[in-house]
C-alpha positions as a Python dict, from the first residue, in 0.01 Angstrom:
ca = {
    (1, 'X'): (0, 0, 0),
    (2, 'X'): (133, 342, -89),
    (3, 'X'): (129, 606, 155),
    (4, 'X'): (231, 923, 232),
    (5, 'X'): (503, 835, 460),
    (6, 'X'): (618, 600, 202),
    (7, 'X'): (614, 889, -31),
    (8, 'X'): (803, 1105, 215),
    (9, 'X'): (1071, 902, 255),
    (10, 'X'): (1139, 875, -161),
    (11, 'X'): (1132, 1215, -218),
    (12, 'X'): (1319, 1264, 83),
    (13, 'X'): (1010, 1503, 201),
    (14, 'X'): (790, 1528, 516),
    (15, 'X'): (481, 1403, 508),
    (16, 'X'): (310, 1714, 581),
    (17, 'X'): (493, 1839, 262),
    (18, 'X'): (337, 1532, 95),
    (19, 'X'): (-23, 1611, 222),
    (20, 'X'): (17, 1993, 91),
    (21, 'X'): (117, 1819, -284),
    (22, 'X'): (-182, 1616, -292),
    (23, 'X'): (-445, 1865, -142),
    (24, 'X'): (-343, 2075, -387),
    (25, 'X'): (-194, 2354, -114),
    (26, 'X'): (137, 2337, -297),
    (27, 'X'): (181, 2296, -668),
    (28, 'X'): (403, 2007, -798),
    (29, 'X'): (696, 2027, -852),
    (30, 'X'): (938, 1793, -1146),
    (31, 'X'): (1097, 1675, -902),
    (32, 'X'): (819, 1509, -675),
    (33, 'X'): (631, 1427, -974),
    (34, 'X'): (927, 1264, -1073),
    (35, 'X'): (898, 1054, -763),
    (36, 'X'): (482, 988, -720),
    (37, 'X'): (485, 850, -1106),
    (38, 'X'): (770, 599, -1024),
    (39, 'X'): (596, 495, -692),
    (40, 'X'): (241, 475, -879),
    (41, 'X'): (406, 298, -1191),
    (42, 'X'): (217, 585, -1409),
    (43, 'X'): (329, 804, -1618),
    (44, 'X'): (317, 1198, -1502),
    (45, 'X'): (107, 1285, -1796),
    (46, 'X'): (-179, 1067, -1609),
    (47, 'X'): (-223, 1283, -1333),
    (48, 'X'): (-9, 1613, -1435),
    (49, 'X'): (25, 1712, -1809),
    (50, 'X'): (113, 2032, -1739),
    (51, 'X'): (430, 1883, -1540),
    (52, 'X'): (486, 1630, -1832),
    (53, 'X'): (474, 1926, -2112),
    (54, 'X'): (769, 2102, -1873),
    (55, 'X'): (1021, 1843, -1835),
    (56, 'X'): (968, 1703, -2162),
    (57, 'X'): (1080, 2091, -2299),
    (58, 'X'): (1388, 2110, -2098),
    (59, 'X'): (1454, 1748, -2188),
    (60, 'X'): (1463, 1936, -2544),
    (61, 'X'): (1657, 2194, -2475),
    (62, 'X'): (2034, 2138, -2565),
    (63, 'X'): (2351, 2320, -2389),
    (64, 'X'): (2446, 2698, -2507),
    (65, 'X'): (2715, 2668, -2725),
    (66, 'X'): (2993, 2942, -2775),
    (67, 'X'): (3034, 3013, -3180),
    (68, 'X'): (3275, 2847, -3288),
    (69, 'X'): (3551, 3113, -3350),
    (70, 'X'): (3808, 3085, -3665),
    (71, 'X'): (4196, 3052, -3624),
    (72, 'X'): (4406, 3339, -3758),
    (73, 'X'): (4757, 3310, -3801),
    (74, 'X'): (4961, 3617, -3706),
    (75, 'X'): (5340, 3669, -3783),
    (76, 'X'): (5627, 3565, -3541),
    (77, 'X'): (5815, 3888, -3536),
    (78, 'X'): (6142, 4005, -3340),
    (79, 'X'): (6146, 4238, -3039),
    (80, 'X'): (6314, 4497, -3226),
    (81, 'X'): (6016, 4488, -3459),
    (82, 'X'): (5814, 4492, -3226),
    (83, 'X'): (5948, 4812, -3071),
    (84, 'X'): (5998, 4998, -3395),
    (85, 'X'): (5633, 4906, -3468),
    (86, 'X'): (5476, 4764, -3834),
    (87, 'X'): (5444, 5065, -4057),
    (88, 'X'): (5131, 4887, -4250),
    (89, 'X'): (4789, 4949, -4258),
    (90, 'X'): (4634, 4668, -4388),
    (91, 'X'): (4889, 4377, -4409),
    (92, 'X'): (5234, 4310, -4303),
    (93, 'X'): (5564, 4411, -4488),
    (94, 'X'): (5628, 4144, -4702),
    (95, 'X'): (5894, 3892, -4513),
    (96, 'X'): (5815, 4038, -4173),
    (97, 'X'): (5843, 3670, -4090),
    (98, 'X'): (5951, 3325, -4160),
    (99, 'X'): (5707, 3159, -3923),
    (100, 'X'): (5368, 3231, -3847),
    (101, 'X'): (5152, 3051, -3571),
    (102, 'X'): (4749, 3056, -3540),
    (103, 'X'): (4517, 3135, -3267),
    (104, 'X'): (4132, 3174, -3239),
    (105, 'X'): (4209, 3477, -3009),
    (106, 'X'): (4146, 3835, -3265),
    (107, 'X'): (4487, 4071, -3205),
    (108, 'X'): (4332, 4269, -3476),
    (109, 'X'): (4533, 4339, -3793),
    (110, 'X'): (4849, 4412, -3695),
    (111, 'X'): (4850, 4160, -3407),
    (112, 'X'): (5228, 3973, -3402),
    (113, 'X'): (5363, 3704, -3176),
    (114, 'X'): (5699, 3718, -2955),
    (115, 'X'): (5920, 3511, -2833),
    (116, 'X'): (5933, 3590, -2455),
    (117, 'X'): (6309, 3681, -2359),
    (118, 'X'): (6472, 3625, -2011),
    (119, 'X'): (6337, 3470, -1715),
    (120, 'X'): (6146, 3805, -1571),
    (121, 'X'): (5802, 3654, -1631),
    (122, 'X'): (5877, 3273, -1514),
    (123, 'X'): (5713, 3222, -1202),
    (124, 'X'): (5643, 2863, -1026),
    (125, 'X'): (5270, 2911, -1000),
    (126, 'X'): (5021, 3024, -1263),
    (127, 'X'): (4997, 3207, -1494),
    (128, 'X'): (5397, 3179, -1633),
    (129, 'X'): (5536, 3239, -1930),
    (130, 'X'): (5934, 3087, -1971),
    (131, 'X'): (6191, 3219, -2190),
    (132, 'X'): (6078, 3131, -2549),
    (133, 'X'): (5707, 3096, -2489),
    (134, 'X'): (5553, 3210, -2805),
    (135, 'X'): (5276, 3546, -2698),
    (136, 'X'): (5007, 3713, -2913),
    (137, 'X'): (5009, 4094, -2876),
    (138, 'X'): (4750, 4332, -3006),
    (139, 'X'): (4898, 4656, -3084),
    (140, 'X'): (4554, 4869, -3167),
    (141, 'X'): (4282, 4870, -2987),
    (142, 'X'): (4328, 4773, -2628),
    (143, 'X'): (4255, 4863, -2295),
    (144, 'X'): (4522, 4940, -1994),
    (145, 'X'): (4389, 4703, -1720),
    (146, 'X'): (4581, 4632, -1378),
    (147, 'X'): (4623, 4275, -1387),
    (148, 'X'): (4676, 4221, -1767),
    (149, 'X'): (4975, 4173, -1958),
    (150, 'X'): (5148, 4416, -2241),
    (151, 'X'): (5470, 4491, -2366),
    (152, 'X'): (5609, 4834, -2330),
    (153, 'X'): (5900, 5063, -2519),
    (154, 'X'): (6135, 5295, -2334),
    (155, 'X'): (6137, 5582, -2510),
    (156, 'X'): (6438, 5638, -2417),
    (157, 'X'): (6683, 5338, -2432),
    (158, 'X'): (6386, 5187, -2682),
    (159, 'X'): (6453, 4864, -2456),
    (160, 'X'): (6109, 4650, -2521),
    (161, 'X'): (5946, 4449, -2226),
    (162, 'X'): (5703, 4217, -2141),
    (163, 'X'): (5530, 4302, -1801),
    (164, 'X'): (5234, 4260, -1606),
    (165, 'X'): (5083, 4618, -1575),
    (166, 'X'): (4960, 4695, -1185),
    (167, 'X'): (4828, 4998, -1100),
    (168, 'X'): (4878, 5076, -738),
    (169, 'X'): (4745, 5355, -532),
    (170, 'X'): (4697, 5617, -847),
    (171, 'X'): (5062, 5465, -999),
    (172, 'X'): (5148, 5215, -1267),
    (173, 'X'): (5395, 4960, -1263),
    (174, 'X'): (5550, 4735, -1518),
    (175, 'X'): (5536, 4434, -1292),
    (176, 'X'): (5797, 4090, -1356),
    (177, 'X'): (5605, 3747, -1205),
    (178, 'X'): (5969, 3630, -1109),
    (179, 'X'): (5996, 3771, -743),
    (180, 'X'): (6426, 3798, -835),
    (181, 'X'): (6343, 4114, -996),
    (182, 'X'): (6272, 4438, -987),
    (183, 'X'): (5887, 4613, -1076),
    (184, 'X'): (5937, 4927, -1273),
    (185, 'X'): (5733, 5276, -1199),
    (186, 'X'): (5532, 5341, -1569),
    (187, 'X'): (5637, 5711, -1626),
    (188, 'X'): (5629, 5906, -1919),
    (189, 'X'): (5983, 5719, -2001),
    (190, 'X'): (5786, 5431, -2095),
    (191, 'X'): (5477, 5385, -2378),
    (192, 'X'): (5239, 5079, -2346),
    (193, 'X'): (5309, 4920, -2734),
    (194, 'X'): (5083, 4596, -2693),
    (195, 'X'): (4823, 4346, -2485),
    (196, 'X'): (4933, 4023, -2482),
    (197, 'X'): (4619, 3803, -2549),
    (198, 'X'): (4713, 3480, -2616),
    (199, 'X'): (5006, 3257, -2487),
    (200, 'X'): (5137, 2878, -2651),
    (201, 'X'): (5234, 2629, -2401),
    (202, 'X'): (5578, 2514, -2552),
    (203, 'X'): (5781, 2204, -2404),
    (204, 'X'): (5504, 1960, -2440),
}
């Protein structure tokens, strides 16, 4: 014999909650609907199409799914190219590079990858990028967010850099993820030439 307790205990309920679902004081829900057509061996359309029509549309509806986004390749470029910038509006100079490598990430037009140089940016927890890690930069278009990661040209020296950007208390800083050296104050002396937006995982 079926009865509420026995009900109770399969929906893992009370059964007071029980007696509100069948008085009708509380609607049903999929879930103890789910449970009363198992114990009654019925279906849920026999005593709740409404309940039926519901979970058979969510049984129909299928994951979001991101558009799928094409691969572009961009050039692999040098750091002194990099710093002297690609004088090109549409396209790159022709043999700007020997190697190009693909990524579904947009750097716009004039994006370029590096080859990161030096161990500033190795760190032993994420994220890390060791000498020779290949890094997309967009050079157009691009916000300055603390946190984020760009390369940068001393005006001065026209040394090129790859940092992580932190602003702190009202000033910027040019940050390395290796604690052995040294962040660097963002002054005038320096000019923000790229985002990196994409990183390859090399060594595999």
């Amino acid at each position: 014999k079926l009865t509420q307790r026995k009900l109770a205990e399969a929906a893992g309920i009370t059964p007071a909650s029980v007696n509100q679902y069948l008085r009708g004081i509380n609607p049903l829900n999929a879930r103890f609907a789910a449970v009363l057509a198992k114990m009654l061996e019925e279906p849920i359309e026999s005593f709740s199409p409404r309940l039926a029509t519901e979970i058979s549309e969510m049984a129909n509806v299928g994951p979001m799914t991101q558009p799928r986004r094409e691969a572009t390749e961009y050039p692999l470029i040098t750091w002194v190219d990099a710093g002297q910038g690609i004088e090109s509006s549409a396209s790159y100079p022709t043999g700007i590079s020997d190697e190009w490598l693909s990524s579904t990430e947009s750097a716009g037009p004039k994006g370029y990858w590096l080859r990161v140089k030096g161990k500033s940016m190795t760190s032993d927890t994420p994220p890390t990028f060791p000498e020779g890690t290949p890094i997309l930069i967009r050079p157009e278009g691009f916000d300055l967010i603390s946190g984020k990661f760009y390369v940068a040209r001393n005006t001065v020296s026209g040394e090129t850099t790859f940092k992580q950007f932190v602003m702190d208390a009202g000033v910027g800083y040019l940050v390395p993820l290796n604690p052995s050296y040294q962040p660097v104050v963002l002054d005038d002396g320096w000019e923000i030439i790229g985002r990196a937006i994409d990183a390859k995982i090399t060594g595999m």
